[in-house]
Steps between C-alpha positions, in 0.01 A plus 500: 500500500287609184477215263739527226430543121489177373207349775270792319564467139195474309303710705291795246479870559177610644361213611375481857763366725428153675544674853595250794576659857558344820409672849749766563724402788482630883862585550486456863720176474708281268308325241360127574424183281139665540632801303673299246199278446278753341836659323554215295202413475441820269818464361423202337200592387633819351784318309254249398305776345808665314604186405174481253583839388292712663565850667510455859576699810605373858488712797631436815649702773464648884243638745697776711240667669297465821548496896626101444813673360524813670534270848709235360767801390460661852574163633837481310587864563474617133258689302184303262692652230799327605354206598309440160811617282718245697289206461367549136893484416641271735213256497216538229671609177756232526253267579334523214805533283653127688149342368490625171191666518507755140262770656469809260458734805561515872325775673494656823251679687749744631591659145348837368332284173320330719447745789412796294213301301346375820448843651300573166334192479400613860437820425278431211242240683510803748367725278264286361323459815655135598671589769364672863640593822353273778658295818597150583523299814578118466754230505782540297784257399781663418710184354156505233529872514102466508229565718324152618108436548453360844378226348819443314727447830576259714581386883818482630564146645444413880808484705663685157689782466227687335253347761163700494573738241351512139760427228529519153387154289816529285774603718385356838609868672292740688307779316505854630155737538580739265292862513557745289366743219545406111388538181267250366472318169094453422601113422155413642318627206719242228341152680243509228748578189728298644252189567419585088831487410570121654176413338584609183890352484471202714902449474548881621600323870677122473521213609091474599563508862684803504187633257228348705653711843535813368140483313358393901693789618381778253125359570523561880550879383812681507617804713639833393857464509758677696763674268715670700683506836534776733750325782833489279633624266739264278239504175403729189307806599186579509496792168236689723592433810869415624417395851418185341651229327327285211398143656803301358235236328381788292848637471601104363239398298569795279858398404281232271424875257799724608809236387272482140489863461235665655467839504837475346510315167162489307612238250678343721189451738285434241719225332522328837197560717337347643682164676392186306593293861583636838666287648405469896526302820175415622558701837481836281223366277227713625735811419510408155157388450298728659699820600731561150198422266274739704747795444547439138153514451490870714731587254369342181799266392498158416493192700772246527400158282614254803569530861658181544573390867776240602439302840773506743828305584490322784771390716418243800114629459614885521453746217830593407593885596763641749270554754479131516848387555404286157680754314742251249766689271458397114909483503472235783378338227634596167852448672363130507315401240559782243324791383312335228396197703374771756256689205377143392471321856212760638262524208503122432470396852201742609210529309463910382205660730513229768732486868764308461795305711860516442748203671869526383452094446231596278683739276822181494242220370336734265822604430688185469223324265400738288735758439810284488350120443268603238646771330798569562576148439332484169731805411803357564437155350375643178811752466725178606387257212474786216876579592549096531313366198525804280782712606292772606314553203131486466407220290186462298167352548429296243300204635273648728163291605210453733726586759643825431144594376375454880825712608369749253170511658577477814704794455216716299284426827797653753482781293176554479462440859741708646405835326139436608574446880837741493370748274154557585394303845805582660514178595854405515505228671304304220678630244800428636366120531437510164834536329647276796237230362652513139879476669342214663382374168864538272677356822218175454555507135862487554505225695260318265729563158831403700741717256783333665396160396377627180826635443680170458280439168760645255308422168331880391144379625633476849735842486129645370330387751771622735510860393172498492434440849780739600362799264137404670642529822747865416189619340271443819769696712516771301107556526547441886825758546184786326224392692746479838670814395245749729496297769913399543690707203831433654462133410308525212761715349766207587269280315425678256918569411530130592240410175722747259213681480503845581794502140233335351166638584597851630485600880297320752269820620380474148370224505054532508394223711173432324776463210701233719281149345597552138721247475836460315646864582821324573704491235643206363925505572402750804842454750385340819697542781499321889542810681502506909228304672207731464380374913797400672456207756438697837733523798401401852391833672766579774395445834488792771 
């Protein structure tokens, strides 16, 4: 789903793109909460990024290469091509469509944009001398699709299944002795640039941790790289020699150039390149920090700005993946608690960069209390005593005081907040917190004024004073629907028609959240409206 016109108005011609991706997806499976994570998570900040009127560009899309798909296709009787094309429609695309996610492109390993560009990429660090035929004999795991140090794996539990046999750290299954002869990637000769280069841009790698392994691993020295594979065949050939296929990480990391143009599109690459964030799980971290850096300097392009790693889900202490049995459908629980709810739920419970548990009786209290109590509520009893005391018409705010100037500030700090942590530190969680803290704050102030008492003064003082507080409070939703709008636009939109406002003030998407503390955009006589319950009371989950 490519975002539509109005979420990138205000953007300017030839300006570098703000250029978010997130990991492009191993097809060999239906997509998990995992998946989704990361997807919205660069969603969000994309939107948030548009929303200030900036050019931005969001990449997301599939992995379709390797031996992991080849014997997952054999296993259901159809071809990797198959396989891939069956998944990426029936599972991925309309994934991403159900959640809303506005990516501008959606690429796939498998297509000749991509495919043709890698064999030249290839072909190119050939000629320059990168590259050399050698062999290779050591453990590889083929659910990584990488070759492990022995140092890397680890024993299969007594009395287990895998009892005596070394396994691989993430997906707990044996490793097989590969031997075989490759091409090789001189990687060992970037420790030194690339040891520079973390130096130099200390927020190249983030959060710290994630920095602080991949700096330990670089300074233990780094081995040439395998590129290719000699044992199968489902990959992009080798330009110089077709009995092998290009290692699928090298194949995959170079969908980050190809889907902006390379090779293709000059001004196109150039406009975009290179990423501002990747987007990564930390199990593919050393890929993205070591390996993809490394070959853009072989090839004299430009680094990525971030390489920002999220932790991983957990479910009952297991990293959530297929190979798990942890795998949890996102529609198990959009179906539940709504799409929106689902976008909000993970990036304020778990802290960006850092593991983090899901409970279903997590997501209901968080649920429950914030989204509904605090502001849906607040919604709903605002719309109710405009229509009540006013018929629907915004009054005027003529006898403000020390309160609404503390609603004022308190709102000017959300603001500020919230770009800061969702704009720049990706950290959503505490931006998030922020504009819940100023709901908090108009529900308090609410509940101080007591409109509904003050609304039985009937001299003009007291009817002041009334539409006073009820402008303060129509005026502090209207910020909230803008600065809410990346992170549930479904609801924010129903807020925002709620307020009268998008007649008033134009469409929501154009709204610029740094823009979104000025107060008194809401005109005066604006039509407020109770529409439906913006987080309906939840249903008891059916028992199976």
């Amino acid at each position: 789903m490519a975002a539509t016109g109005s979420e990138k108005q205000g953007t300017s011609e030839g300006a570098k793109a703000f250029y978010v991706s997130t990991p492009i997806y191993y097809v060999n499976d239906a997509p998990h909460l995992g998946h989704a994570y990361t997807t919205v998570a660069g969603d969000v900040l994309t939107r948030w990024h548009r929303q200030r009127g900036e050019k931005v560009w969001y990449l997301t899309g599939t992995d379709e290469h390797g031996q992991k798909i080849m014997r997952t296709a054999e296993a259901n009787n159809v071809t990797p091509q198959a396989w891939c094309d069956k998944l990426v429609d029936e599972a991925w695309r309309p994934l991403w469509e159900h959640l809303n996610i506005a990516n501008d492109d959606f690429i796939r390993t498998t297509e000749k944009r991509h495919t043709d560009r890698v064999q030249e990429f290839v072909q190119d660090l050939y000629e320059k001398g990168e590259i050399y035929k050698g062999g290779y004999e050591g453990p590889y795991c083929v659910g990584c699709e990488e070759y492990k140090l022995p140092g890397d794996l680890i024993d299969g539990e007594a009395g287990g299944e895998f009892e005596g046999q070394k396994l691989c750290p993430i997906h707990k299954k044996p490793v097989e002795l590969l031997k075989e002869e490759n091409y090789f990637f001189k990687l060992s000769e970037y420790g030194p640039k690339l040891l520079e280069h973390y130096a130099a841009n200390p927020d190249f790698i983030q959060p710290e941790s994630a920095r602080n392994e991949v700096v330990n691993f670089v300074k233990q020295g780094l081995q040439d790289l395998s590129i290719s594979r000699s044992t199968f065949d489902w990959g992009v050939k080798v330009p110089w020699d077709d009995k092998h296929v290009i290692y699928v990480w090298i194949d995959a990391l170079l969908n980050y150039a190809t889907a902006v143009g390379y090779g293709a599109d000059e001004e196109k690459f150039k406009s975009t390149f290179p990423a501002d964030v990747h987007l990564v799980g930390k199990d593919i971290l050393r890929f993205h920090a070591v390996i993809w850096p490394a070959m853009l300097m072989a090839q004299g392009l430009p680094l990525p700005g971030r390489i920002a790693a999220n932790g991983w889900l957990m479910v009952g202490g297991e990293k959530m993946s297929k190979s798990n049995l942890t795998g949890i459908k996102p529609q198990d629980l959009t179906s539940h608690f709504g799409v929106d709810a689902y976008r909000w739920y993970f990036l304020r419970a778990i802290a960006f960069g850092q593991d983090g548990s899901f409970s279903w009786e997590d997501f209901t209290a968080r649920y429950t209390s914030e989204l509904a109590n605090d502001y849906g509520n607040l919604a709903s009893r605002l719309a109710a005593m405009v229509g009540k005391y006013f018929g629907g018409a915004l009054p005027e705010a003529t006898a403000s005081g020390a309160a609404e100037q503390a609603v004022r500030e308190g709102l000017a700090k959300a603001v500020a907040a919230a770009d800061l942590k969702i704009g720049e530190e990706l950290d959503f969680q505490a931006g998030i917190l922020a504009v819940f803290a100023f709901v908090k704050q108009v529900n308090g102030y609410i509940t101080e004024q007591e409109p509904w008492k003050v609304a039985k003064d009937e001299s003009p003082e007291g009817q002041a004073r009334l539409a006073t507080i009820l402008y303060t409070a129509a005026e502090s939703l209207r910020a909230v629907a803008v600065l809410l709008n990346s992170i549930m636009p479904d609801t924010s939109q129903k807020l925002w028609d709620s307020l009268g406002a998008e007649a008033s003030l134009g469409a929501l998407a154009e709204q610029k959240v740094q823009d979104a503390g000025t107060w008194g955009q809401l005109p005066v006589g604006a039509t407020v409206t109770k529409g439906a319950v913006l987080f309906p009371r939840l249903e008891e989950p059916k028992q199976s």
